[in-house]
N, C-alpha and C positions, 0 to 999 in steps of 0.2 A: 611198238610191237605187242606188247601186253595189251593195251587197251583193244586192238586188233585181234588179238585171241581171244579176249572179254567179249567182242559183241558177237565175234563168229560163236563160240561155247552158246552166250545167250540166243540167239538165233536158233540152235539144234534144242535146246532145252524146251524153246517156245513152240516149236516141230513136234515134238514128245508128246509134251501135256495138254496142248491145245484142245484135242477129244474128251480129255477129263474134267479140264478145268471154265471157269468163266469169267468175265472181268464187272464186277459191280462199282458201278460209278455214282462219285456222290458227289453235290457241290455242297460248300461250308463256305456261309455269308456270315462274318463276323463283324456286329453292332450293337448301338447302345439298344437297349430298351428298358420301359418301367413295368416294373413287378410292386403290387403294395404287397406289404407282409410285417407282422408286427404295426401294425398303427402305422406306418410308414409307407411312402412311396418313394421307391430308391431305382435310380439308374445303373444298369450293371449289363456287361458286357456278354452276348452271348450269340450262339451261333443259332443261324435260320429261326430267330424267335422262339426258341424254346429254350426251357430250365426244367430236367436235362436236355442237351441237346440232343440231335437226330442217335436213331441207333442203326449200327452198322452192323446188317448180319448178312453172313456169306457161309458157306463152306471149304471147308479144310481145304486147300490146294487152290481157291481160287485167287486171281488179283485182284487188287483192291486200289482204286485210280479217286483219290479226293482233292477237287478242286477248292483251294483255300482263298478267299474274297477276303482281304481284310479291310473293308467300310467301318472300324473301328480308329479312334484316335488313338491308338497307343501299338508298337511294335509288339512285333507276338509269333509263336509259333506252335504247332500243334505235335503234342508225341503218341505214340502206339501204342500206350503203354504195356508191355508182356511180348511184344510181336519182335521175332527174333531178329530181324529185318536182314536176313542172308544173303550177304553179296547187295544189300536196297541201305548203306549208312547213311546214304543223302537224303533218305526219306525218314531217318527216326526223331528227328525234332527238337531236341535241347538247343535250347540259343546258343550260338559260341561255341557249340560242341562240336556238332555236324553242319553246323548254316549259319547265316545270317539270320536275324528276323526280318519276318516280313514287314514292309511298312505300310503305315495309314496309305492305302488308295492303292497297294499292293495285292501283288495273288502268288501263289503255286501250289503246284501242281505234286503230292505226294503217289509214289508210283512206289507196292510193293505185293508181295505176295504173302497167305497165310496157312503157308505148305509146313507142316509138322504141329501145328494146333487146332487143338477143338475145345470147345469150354470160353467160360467168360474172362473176357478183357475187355478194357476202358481206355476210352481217348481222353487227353485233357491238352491244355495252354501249358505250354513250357517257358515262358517266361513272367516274371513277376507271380503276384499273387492271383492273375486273371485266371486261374487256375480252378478259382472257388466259384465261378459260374462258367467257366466253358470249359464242357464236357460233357462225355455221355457213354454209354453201353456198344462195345463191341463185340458181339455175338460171333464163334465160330464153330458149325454144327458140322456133324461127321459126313465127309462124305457122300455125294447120293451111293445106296446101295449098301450102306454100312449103317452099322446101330451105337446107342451109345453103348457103353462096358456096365449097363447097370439098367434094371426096370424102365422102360419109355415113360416118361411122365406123362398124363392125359391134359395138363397144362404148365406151362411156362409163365415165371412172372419174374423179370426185371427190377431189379429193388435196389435204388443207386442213393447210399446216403451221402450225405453234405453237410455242409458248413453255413450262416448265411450273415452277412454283417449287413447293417441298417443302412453302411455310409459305403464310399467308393473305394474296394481294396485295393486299388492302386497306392492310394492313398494315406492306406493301413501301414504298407510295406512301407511307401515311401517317410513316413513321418519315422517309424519302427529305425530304418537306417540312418536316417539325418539325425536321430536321438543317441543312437546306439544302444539300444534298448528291445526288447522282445514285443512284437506288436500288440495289439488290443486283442483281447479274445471278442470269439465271435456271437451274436444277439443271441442264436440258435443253432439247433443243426434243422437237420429235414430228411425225407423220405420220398426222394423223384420230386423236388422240388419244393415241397411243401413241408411247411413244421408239423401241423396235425391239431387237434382239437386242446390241448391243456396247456398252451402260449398264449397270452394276449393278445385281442383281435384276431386268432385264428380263425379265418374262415371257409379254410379248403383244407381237405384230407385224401390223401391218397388213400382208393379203394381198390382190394381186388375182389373178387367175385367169383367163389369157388365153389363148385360140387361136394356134395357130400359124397364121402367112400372115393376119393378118388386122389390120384398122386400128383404132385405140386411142385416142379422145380422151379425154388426160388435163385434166380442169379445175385449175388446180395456183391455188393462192389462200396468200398467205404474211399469216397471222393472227397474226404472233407480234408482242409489244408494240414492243420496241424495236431491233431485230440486220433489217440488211438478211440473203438467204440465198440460195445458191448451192445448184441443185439437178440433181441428174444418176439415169441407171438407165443401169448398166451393161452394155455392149454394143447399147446404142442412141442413134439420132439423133431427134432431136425436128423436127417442123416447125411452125414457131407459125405460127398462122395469127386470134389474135387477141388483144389485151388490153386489162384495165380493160373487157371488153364492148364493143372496138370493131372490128372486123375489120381485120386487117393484109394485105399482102401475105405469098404464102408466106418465111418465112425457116428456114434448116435450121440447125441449132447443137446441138453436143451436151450443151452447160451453157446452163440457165435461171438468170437472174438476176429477183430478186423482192423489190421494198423492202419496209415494211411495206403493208399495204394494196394492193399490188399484183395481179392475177389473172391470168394465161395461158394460153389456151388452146393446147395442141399436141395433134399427132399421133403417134404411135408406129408403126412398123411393127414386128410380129414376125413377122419373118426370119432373126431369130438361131437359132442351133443350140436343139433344145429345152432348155431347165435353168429355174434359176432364178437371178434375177439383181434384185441387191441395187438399190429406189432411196433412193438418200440427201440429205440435207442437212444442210448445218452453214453457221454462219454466214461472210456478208462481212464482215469490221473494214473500215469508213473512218475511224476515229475514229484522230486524231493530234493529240498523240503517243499510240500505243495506251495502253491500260489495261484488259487482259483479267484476268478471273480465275475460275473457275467454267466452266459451260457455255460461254462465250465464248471460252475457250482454243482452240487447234489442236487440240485432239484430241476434240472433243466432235460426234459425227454421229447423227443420227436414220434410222433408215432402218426402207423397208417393204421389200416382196417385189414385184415380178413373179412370176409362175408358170406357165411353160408348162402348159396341161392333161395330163395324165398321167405327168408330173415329178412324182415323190414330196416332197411338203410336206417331208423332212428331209435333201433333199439340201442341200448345202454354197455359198450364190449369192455370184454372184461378185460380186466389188465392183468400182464405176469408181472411175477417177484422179481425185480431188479438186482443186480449183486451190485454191493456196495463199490461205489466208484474207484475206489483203488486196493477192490479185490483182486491182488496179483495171483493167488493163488488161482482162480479159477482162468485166469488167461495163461498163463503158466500150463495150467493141465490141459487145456486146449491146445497150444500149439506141441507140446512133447508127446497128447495122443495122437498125434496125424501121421500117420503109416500110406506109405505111396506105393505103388504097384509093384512086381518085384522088377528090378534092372539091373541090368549090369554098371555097377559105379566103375568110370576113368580109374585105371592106375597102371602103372605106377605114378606120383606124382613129381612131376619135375619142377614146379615153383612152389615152393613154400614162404607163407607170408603171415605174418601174424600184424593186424591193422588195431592201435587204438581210437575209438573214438574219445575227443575229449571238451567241453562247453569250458567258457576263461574268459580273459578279456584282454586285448590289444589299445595302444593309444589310440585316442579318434584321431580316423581320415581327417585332412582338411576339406573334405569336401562335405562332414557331417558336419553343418552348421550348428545343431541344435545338442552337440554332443560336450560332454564335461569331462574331460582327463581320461577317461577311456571306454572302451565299447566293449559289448557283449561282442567276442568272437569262439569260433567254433575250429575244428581240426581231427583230422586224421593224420595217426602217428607224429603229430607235434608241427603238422602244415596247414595252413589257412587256406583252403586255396580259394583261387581270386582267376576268373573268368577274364580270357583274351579281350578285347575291344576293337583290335582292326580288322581281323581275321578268325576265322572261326578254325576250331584245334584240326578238325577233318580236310580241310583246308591246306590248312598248315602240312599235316601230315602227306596229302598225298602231293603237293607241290615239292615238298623238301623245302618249304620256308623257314628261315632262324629268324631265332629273338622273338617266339610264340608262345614255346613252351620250351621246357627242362626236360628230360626223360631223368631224372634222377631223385622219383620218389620212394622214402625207403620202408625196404622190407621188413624191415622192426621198428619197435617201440623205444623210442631215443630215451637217454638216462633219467632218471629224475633230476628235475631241476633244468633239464633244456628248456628256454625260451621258445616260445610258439613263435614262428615265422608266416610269413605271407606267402605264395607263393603260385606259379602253374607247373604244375610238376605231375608227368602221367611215370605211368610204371608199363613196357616196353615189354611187349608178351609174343618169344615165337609163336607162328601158325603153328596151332595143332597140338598145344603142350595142353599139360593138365596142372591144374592149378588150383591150389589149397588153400583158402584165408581163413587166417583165427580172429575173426570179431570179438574183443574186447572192449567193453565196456562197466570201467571201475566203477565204484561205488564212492563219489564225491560232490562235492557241493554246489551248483546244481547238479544233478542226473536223471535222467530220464531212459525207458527206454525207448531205441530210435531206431526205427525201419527203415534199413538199410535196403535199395533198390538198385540192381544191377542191370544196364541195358544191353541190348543184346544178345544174352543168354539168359537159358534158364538155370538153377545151382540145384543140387544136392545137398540138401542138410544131414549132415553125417552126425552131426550134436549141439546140444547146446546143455546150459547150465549157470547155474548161479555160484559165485565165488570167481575165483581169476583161474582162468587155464593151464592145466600143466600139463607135461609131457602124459604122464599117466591114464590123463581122459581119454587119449587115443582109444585106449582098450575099449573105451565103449559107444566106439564109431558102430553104428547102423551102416554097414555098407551090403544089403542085405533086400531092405524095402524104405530106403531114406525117403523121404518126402522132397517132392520138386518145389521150386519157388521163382519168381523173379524179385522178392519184396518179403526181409526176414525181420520181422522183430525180434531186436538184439534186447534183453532184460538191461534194466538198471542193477550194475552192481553182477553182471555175468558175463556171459561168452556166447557164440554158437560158432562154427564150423561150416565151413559149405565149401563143394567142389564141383568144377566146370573146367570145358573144354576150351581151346582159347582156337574156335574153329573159324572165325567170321572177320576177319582184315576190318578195320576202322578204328575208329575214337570211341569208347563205352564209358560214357560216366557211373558213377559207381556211388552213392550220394546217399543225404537221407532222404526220408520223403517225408519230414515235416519241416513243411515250405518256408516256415523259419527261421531253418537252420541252413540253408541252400545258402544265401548271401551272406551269413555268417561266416561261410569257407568250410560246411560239413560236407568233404565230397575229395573225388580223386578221380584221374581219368586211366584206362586199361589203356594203352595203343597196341592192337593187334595188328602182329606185321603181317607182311604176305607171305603164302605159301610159296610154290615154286610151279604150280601148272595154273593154268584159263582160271581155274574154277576156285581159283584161291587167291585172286587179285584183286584188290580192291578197284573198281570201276570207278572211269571218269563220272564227273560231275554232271547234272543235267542242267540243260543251256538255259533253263529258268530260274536256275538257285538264285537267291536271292544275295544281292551285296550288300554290305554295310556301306 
């Protein structure tokens, strides 16, 4: 009878909006292809032959129908990343989360809508490390008829950093978990594909090509698997004026800080003398005690071009002052200056939950061959968690299948001295509550801070801070003009706070977003139950989900 009220409900909805809205259809053919870079010619997995791949732009309220080819050798599946997916779980993409992956000489078909966003978000591969080449730019622009909340820019530029290894990241992950061990760092990063001019054998540089006197919205999206990155263009000031797809207040800063999975929108003016002028990136280190080696050194920057119009392509641009690679201060001040628009923050709040994150080590699987008495593993509140294998959690969930998962992950931080456990264990969220997690992340040996990414909703940051949280920080919750996110960099050795509605029935992983902490077991699952009308049921499955 539910699913019955789910398709009539959807049917009146599709009645509605149809006048408004539109449905943009994409196909995604995922295969090998060669790219050389670095002295190298390396095979790497991507979609419709490009790095990045295709970009997907649409307007607020319209659907969004992407046929997925996988003509690649390896299982895979594609997530939204930031896209609330309302009443659409079967289409947000985490393997084992909401689906099966798709297999080699497999398709489907993701079907959802991007009604309550505008601003930039990014697709990527949700399983394995395939992640660090497939992906790309999803663009969602206001409305016809509506403007943005801030000056029209007279150009838009796309600016998708990355990661790039020399050799097959399959292969990175795979060796990384057969070892038990933290994977290889990457040869380089890049800029829409490309490393840029001061990497060996660079010989492609992303150019943009800009007016003088005119305004610049840069979408700047940090794709790269595991390295927060510090991003600047010399002889200019940025004004964000959005991230993660949520609008901020103006904020003016001349370095962009950008965990993984992060997006920000800024502005540019070019008012500088005409020339051309270097943008660059190179990574944040939070990780302590460091252990840099490769790309991840001090010396390692990716950079594009600016280019004034009528500046010859082979003049000499200039470069900005980098901040020292594990200038925490200056990321620190960038994400605590971010003021969001004003709203109304959820309360009272009904779930309170305070999550530690924590890096350690479990014995090796037997299934790590290459592993010695024990392995790097990872956890929240003192659980490993460890991804289903016959069934996918959404799955699980809306069948009423056992022996998938546990609903009994906990609300606190277990004593000191508990043993880290293994574990699939979600945490059981009524429709419609509001709900409060305190991100902690101690200061021990290793630590790092870890960008913590929430699917399905977006949060409120109501604080953060460095040292361990107490009761007392409450006082200096922002519930006033907190900043939106789907993806929070939690400091090493601090806290942040974030609150969200728990409006949307399915499976939400809740994880970091540096990709090599994902199979370490850094992650948790929400289970949102259902409400009690149509429009608060979790919907049957579409007849092409894929099976394991």
């Amino acid at each position: 009878m539910a699913q019955l009220l789910w398709l009539a409900l959807g049917v009146l909805l599709l009645a509605s909006s149809v006048a408004d809205a539109a449905t943009a259809n994409y196909t995604f053919t995922v295969q090998s292809m060669k790219i050389n870079q670095l002295c190298n010619s390396t095979d790497i997995i991507a979609v419709n032959g490009q790095l990045p791949g295709p970009t997907i732009d649409v307007f607020e309220g319209d659907e969004v129908v992407v046929d997925v080819i996988n003509a690649s050798p390896y299982n895979l599946t594609i997530h939204w990343h930031g896209i609330l997916q309302k009443l659409t779980p079967w289409a947000d993409g985490p393997s084992m989360v909401t689906q099966c992956p798709i297999q080699p000489n497999g398709s489907y078909t993701y079907r959802f809508n991007v009604t309550g966003h505008e601003g930039t978000l990014w697709w990527h591969a949700h399983s394995s490390f395939l992640r660090a080449t497939v992906y790309g730019p999803l663009i969602i622009r206001p409305r016809n008829g509506t403007a943005y909340p801030f000056p029209a820019p007279d150009q838009e530029v796309p600016v998708v950093l990355g990661e790039w290894w020399s050799q097959n990241v399959v292969d990175v992950e795979k060796d990384a978990v057969m070892a038990g061990q933290l994977p290889s760092h990457s040869d380089a990063f890049t800029i829409n594909g490309l490393t840029g001019q001061l990497y060996q054998c660079a010989n492609e540089t992303f150019t943009a090509v800009v007016q003088p006197n005119t305004t610049v919205l840069l979408r700047v999206i940090n794709a790269a698997l595991n390295t927060h990155l510090f991003f600047k263009v010399a002889g200019h000031n940025f004004t964000v004026v959005a991230v993660d797809a949520c609008y901020t207040a103006n904020y003016t800063t001349d370095t962009l800080v950008l965990a993984p999975g992060n997006t920000v929108d800024a502005l540019v003016y070019t008012g500088a003398a005409p020339g051309s002028y270097y943008m660059a990136v190179e990574p944040h280190h939070t990780l302590s005690p460091a252990a840099t080696t490769d790309a991840s050194d001090g010396g390692s920057v990716a950079t594009g071009i600016l280019l004034y119009n009528g500046t010859s392509a082979t003049a000499t641009p200039a470069m900005p002052a980098m901040p020292n690679n594990s200038d925490s201060t200056t990321a620190n001040d960038f994400y605590s200056g971010l003021r969001g628009v004003p709203a109304a923050v959820p309360s009272p709040v009904d779930v309170n939950m305070t999550i530690q994150l924590g890096l350690g080590q479990l014995p090796c699987d037997a299934a790590q061959t290459n592993c010695s008495v024990n392995a790097f593993a990872a956890a929240m509140n003192g659980v490993s968690f460890r991804l289903p294998t016959q069934m996918s959690l959404l799955e699980a969930q809306f069948g009423n299948a056992s022996g998938v998962y546990t609903a009994d992950f906990p609300d606190g931080v277990p004593p000191n001295g508990t043993a880290m456990v293994e574990g699939t264990k979600v945490r059981s969220l009524p429709y419609n509550s509001t709900v409060e997690v305190v991100l902690q992340n101690p200061m021990a040996f290793p630590s790092e801070s870890h960008p913590i990414h929430l699917h399905g909703f977006n949060f409120f940051v109501l604080a953060q801070g460095l040292g361990t949280f107490a009761p007392g920080n409450a006082s200096a919750y922002n519930l006033v003009d907190p900043v939106a996110r789907n993806t929070i960099a939690v400091p090493a050795g601090g806290w942040a706070v974030i609150r969200f509605v728990a409006n949307n029935p399915g499976m939400w992983f809740f994880h970091c977003h540096l990709d090599a902490h994902v199979p370490m077991g850094l992650g948790m699952v929400f289970a949102v139950e259902n409400g009690t009308t149509a429009d608060s049921m979790l919907p049957p499955p579409p007849a092409d989900l894929p099976v394991c």
